[in-house]
N, C-alpha and C positions, 0 to 999 in steps of 0.2 A: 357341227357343234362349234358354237363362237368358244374361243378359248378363254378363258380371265386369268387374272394376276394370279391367283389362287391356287386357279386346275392347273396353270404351268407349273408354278412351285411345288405344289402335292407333287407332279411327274416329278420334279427334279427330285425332289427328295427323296423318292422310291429308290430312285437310279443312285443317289447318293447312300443312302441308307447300305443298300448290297453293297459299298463299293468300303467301307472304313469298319469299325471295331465300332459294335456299340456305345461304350461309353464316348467317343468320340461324337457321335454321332448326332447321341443325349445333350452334350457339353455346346458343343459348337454348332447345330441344326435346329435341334427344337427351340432356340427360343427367337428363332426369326421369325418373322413374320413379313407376307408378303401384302405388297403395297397398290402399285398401279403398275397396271399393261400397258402401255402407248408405243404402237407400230412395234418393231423388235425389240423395247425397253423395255427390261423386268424392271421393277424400284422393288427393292426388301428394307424391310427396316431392322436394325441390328442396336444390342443395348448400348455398345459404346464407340468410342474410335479405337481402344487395344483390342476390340471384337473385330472390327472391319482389318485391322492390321494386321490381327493373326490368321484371319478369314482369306486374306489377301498373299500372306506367307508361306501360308502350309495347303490349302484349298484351293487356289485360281483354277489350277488345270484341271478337277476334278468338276469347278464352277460349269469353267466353260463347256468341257466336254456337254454336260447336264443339260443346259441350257443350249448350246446347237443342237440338241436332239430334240429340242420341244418348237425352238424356233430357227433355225435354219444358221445358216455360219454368218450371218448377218446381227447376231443377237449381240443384244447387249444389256448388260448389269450393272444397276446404280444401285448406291447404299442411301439411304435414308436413317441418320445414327442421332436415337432418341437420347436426348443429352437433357440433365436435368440444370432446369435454369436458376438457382440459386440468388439470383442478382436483383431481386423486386419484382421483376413479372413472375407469377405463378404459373403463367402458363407454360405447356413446353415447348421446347421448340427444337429440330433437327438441324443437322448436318449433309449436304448432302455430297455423296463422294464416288469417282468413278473406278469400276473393277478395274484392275491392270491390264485384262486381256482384253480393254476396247481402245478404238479409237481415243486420242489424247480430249480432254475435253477442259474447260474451266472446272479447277478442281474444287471451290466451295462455293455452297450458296447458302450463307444462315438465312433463315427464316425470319430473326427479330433484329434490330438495331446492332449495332457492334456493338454502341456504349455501354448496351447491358452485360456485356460480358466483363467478368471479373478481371483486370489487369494482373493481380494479385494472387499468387498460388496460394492456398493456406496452409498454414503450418500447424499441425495439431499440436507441438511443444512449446509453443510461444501462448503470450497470455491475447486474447483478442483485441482486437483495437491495434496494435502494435505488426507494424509493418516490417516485418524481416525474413528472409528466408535463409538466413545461414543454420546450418543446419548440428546442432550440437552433440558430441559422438553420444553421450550419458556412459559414458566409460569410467572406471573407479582402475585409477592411474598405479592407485595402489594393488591391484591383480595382475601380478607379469608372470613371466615365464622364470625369471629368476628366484621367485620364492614358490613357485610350483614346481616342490622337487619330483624328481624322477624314480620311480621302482617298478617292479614287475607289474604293480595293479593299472598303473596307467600311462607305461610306457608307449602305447599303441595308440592311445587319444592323444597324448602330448605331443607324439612325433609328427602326427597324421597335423595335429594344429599348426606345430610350425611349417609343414609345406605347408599349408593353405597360407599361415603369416606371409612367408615367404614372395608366394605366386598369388596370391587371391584371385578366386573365378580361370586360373589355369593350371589346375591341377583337376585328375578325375575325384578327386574330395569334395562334388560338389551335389549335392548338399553334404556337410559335414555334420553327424549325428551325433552330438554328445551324451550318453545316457549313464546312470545308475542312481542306485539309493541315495537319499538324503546324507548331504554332510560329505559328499567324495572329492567336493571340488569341479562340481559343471559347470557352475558360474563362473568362478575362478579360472581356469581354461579359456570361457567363450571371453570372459574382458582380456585376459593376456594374448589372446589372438589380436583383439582387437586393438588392442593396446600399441602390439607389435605392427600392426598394419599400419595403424597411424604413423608411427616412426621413421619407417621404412617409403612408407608412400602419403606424406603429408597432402597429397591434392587429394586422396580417394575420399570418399565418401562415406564415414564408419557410421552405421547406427545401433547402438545396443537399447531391446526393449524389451521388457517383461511380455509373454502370450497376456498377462491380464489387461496390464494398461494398451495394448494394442487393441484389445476386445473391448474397452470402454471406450478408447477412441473413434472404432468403427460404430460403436454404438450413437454414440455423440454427432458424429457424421450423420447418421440417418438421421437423427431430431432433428440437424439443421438443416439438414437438405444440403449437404454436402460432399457426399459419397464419392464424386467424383475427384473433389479435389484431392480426399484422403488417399486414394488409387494415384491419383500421380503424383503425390506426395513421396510415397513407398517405389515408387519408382526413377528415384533420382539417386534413388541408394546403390552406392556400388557395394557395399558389405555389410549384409542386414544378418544382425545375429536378434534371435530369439528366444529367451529365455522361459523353459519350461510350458515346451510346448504342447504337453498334453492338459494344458488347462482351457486348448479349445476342445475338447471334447462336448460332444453334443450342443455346441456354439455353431449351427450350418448356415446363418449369414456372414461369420467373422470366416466359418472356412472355407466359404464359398469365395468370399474378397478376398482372402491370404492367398487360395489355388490363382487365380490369373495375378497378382503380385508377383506371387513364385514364378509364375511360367514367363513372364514380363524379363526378370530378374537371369534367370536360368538363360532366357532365350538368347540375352546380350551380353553374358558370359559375366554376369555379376555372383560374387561369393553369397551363398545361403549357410548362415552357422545358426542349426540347432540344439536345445538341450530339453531333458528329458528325464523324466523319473521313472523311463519303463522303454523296453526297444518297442518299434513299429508293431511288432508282432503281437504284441500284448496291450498296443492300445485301443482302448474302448471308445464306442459312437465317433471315430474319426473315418469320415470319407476316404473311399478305396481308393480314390483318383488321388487323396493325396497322401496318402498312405504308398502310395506306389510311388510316387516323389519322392518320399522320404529314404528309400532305399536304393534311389540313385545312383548315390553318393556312396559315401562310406558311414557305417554307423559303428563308433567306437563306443566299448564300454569303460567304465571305472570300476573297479571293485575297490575291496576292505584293502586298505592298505596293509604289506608284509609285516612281521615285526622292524626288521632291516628299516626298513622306512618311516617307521614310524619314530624309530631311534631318531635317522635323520630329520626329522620334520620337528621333533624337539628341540634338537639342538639349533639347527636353525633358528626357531624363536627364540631361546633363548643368547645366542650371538645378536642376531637383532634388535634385543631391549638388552644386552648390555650385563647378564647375567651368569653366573655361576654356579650352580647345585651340583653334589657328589655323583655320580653315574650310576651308583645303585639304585641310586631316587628316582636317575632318568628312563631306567631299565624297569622298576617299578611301572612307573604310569605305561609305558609299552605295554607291558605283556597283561597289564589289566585294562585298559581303552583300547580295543581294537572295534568297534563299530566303526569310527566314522572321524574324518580328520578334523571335521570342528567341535566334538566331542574331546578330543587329544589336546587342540589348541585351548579352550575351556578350561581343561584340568591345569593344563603347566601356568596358564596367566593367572587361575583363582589362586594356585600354589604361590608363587612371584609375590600377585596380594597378598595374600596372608599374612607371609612373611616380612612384606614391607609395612603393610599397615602396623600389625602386632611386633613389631619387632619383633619376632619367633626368629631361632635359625629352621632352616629346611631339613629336616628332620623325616625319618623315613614315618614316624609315626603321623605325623600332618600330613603328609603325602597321604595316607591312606585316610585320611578323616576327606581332605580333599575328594580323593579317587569314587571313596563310598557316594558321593551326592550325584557320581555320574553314575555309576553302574553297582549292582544288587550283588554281584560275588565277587568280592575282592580275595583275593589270592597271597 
């Protein structure tokens, strides 16, 4: 029986399949497709060059074995890496690249002109037309570590933060999971990480971005036909923090692009800081594969801050605007705001107001006209 591109590859796969973990299998197998047979030359065609890279990384010896047992020790494997042309030709056009385990060969041959290739990486944060790649952290300078004070509720995030500030991408904090309810300070956290890296290592590479505007980003990429750029956009990043990450939830093209970013990111010892309104455990329609990512690292919680801290988180604002209230006033809004520390910051700045606007002194009775518009039993 003559053998073709096809019958070989099925065998290889068979032989592969039994030999790795299904989802691997799934991830990195099925979406190849096999190309042409010519003398001992497989060609596969593969969706990108981070495909062939990582295919190249973790699979050769698994390749090769495959592939001598279908065609003799003589075999050899090209990649064929369907690259979408974004540049005025509509059509597509490949890459083509040689497996590691062959003889050394010319290692590219586009299919269309060079000049159709984009000179230009694009920058999904710049406005179009506009020619730049510097790449700007979206960092809010005013989230540090110095007014993110310390207590028992998130002593363990905080700390775990500043090793990653510290070391970013060399510490085992990697992926770092920031999680709890609304108002504890995850954001707060992921920009004083971020903040602090900058500082410390002014050449890396900080990106802070909301899960949503990443998701419209990715989305925008695929109208333009630029998906590719948007992938090696996200991987120029040495310290990609993401903000409220269970807003890809049931998003499986934005997690399917985020999973090989992450692994991209992860593989070259780049920092991943996430944040979250619920641990791994409990988030819904998010992929296992990346779901199992998520727990790499370390996943820190935030809870309610102590009364103790909430004391201090008052007084803090009020040293930093400059202010003075009696301590019964300050011990008031404590033990009646314990949800949530931007709940607490709310009360003591509308208090401030008040006071300033009305000329009022700070009186325990306006405190509690205050406190009431946050919370239903005041005390």
């Amino acid at each position: 029986m003559n053998k073709t591109a096809e019958s070989v590859w099925d065998n290889c796969l068979s032989f592969i399949k039994d030999n790795i973990q299904e989802q691997a299998y799934k991830t990195w197998f099925e979406p190849i497709k096999s190309v042409e047979l010519t003398d001992n030359a497989l060609y596969i065609q593969v969706p990108s060059k981070f495909f062939y890279e990582w295919l190249e990384e973790h699979y050769v010896k698994l390749l090769k074995v495959a592939l001598t047992k279908e065609l003799g020790k003589n075999a050899k494997l090209l990649y064929k890496i369907k690259m979408e042309n974004t540049y005025g030709n509509k059509l597509p056009f490949t890459e083509q690249l040689p497996s590691a385990h062959r003889s050394p060969v010319k290692t590219q041959e586009i299919d269309v002109p060079v000049q159709q290739k984009n000179p230009e990486l694009r920058n999904p944060f710049i406005i179009p037309g506009i020619r730049n790649l510097k790449i700007e952290s979206q960092l809010n300078a005013n989230y540090s570590f110095d007014n993110f004070l310390e207590g028992d509720s998130n002593r363990l995030a905080r700390s775990a933060g500043m090793a990653v500030a510290n070391k970013p991408g060399g510490t085992s904090f990697n992926p770092l999971l920031i999680f709890g309810g609304v108002g504890l300070g995850k954001t707060h956290l992921a920009h004083a990480i971020g903040v602090e890296i900058k500082d410390k290592y002014p050449d890396k590479t900080v990106l802070y971005i909301s899960a949503e505007i990443f998701t419209q980003q990715y989305i925008d990429s695929v109208k333009k036909n630029t998906r590719n750029d948007f992938i090696h956009f996200y991987q120029l990043i040495d310290v990609l923090i993401i903000d409220d990450v269970q807003f890809l939830s049931g998003k499986t093209g934005t997690q399917d692009v985020f999973f090989h970013i992450f692994n991209y990111l992860h593989q070259n010892g780049k920092q991943v800081i996430l944040t979250s309104d619920k641990a791994p455990v409990d988030m819904q329609d998010i992929e296992q594969r990346l779901l199992s990512r998520f727990k790499w690292g370390l996943s820190a919680e935030l809870h309610q801050p102590d009364y103790e801290t909430r004391i201090s988180i008052l007084k803090n604002i009020l040293y930093r605007d400059g202010v003075e209230i009696p301590e019964e006033i300050i011990e008031y809004v404590a033990r009646n705001i314990k949800s949530n520390v931007r709940e607490l910051e709310g009360a003591i700045i509308s208090l401030i107001a008040q006071s300033s606007f009305n000329k009022k002194e700070v009186t325990l009775e306006l405190a509690k006209q205050v406190v009431e518009k946050f919370v239903k039993n005041v005390k």
